[in-house]
VOBA-175540 format. One record per residue: residue in three letters; residue number from 0; x, y, z of N, C-alpha, C in turn. Coordinates in steps of 0.02 Angstrom, whole numbers. Atoms other than C-alpha are relative to their C-alpha. Last residue first. Example, Ala and Ser with C-alpha at 12.3 -4.5 7.8 and 13.67 -1.06 7.14 Angstrom:
# residues 2
residuo	num	nc1	nc2	nc3	cac1	cac2	cac3	cc1	cc2	cc3
SER	1	-42	-59	-3	684	-53	357	-39	55	37
ALA	0	45	-59	0	615	-225	390	45	60	0
This chain:
# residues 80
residuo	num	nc1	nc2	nc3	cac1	cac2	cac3	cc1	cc2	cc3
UNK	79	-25	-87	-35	1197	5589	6709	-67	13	16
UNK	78	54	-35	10	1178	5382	6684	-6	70	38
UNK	77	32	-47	-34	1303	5250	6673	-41	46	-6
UNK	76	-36	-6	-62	1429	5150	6567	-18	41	72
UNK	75	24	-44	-82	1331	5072	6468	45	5	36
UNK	74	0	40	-48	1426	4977	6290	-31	65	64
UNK	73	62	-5	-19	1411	5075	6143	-15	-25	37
UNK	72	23	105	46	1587	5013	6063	-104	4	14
UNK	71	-8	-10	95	1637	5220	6067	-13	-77	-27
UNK	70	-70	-25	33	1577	5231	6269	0	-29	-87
UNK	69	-33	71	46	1401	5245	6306	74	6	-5
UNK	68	-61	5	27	1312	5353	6455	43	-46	-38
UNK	67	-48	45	-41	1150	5344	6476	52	20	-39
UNK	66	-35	-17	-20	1018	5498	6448	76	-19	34
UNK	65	14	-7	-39	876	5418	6380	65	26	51
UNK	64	60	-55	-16	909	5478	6217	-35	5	42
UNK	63	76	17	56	1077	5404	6205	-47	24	28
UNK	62	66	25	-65	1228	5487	6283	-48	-26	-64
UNK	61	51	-48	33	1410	5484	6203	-60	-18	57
UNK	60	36	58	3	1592	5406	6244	-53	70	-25
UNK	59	40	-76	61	1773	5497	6192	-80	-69	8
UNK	58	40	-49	-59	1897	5405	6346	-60	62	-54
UNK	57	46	55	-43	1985	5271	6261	-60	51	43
UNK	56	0	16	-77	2150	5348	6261	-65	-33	4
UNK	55	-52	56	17	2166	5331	6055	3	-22	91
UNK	54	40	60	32	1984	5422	6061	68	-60	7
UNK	53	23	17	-37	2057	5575	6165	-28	-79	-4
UNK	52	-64	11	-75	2221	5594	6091	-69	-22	32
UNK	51	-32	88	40	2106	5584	5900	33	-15	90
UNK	50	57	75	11	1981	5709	5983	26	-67	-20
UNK	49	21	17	-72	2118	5830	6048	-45	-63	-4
UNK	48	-70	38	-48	2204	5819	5887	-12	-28	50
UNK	47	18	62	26	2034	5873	5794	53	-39	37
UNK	46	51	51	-30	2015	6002	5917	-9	-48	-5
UNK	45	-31	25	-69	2177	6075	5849	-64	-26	54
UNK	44	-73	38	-8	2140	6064	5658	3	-14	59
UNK	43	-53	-59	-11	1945	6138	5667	73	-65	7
UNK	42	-42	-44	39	1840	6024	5574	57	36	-13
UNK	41	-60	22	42	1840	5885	5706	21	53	-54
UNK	40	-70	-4	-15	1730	5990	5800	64	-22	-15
UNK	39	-26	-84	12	1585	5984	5709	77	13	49
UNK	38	-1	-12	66	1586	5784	5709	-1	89	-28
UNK	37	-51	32	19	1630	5789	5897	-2	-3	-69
UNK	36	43	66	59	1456	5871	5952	82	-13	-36
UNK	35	0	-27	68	1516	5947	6120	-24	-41	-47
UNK	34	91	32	16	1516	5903	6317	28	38	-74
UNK	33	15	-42	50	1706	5905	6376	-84	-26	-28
UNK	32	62	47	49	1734	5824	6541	-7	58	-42
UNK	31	9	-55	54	1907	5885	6647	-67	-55	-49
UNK	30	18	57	59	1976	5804	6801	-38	48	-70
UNK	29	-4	65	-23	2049	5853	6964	-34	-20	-61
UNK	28	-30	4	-57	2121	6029	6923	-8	-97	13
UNK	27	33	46	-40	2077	6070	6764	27	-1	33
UNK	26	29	-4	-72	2154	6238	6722	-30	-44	24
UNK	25	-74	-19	-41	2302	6172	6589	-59	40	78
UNK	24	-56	66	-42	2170	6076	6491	44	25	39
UNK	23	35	42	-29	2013	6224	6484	57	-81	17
UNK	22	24	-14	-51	2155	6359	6447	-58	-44	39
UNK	21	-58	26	-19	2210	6274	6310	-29	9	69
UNK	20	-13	68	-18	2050	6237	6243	61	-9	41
UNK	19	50	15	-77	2005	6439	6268	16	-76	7
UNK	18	-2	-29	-58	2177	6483	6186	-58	-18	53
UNK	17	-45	72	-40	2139	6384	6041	23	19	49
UNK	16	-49	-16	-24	2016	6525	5966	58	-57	52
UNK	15	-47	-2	30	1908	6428	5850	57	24	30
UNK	14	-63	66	-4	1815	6392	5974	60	5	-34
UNK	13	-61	-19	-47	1725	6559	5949	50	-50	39
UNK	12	4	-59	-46	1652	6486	5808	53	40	55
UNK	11	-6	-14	-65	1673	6316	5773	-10	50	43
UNK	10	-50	-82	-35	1603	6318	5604	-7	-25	61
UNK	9	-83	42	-52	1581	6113	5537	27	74	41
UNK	8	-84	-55	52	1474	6178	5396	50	-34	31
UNK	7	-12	59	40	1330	6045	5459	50	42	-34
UNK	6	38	-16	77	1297	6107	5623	55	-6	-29
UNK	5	52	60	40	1326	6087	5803	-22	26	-52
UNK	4	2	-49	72	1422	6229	5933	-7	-77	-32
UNK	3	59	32	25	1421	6152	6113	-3	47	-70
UNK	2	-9	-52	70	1583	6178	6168	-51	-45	-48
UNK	1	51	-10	55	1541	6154	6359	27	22	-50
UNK	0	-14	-50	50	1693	6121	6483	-49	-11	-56
């Protein structure tokens, strides 16, 4: 699920509608990856929920500029 929207206001845009996040957790089927910039998305109230549920599970990592996968201590966990 892409919610690629990035910049320094914090607008979500058509995110803002909480109907498409719902609709991206209640249609996964076997697993669900969100790609987004997490500091614009905290703005909105119910993304920010999703980001605290996702960070308290352990599961909110990033890429560095060669394309590896980190989780939130920066440790490798792989490569897309």
């Amino acid at each position: 699920f892409s919610v690629v929207r990035s910049n320094g206001r914090g607008a979500v845009g058509f995110l803002a509608d909480h109907r498409r996040l719902n609709v991206a957790l209640t249609r996964a089927r076997r697993g669900l990856i969100v790609i987004g910039d997490a500091a614009t998305l905290r703005h909105d109230p119910c993304w920010a929920a999703f980001l605290e549920y996702a960070a308290a599970a352990r599961c909110i990592g990033s890429l560095d500029a060669q394309g590896r996968v980190l989780d939130e201590d920066g440790q490798l966990h792989g490569v897309l």
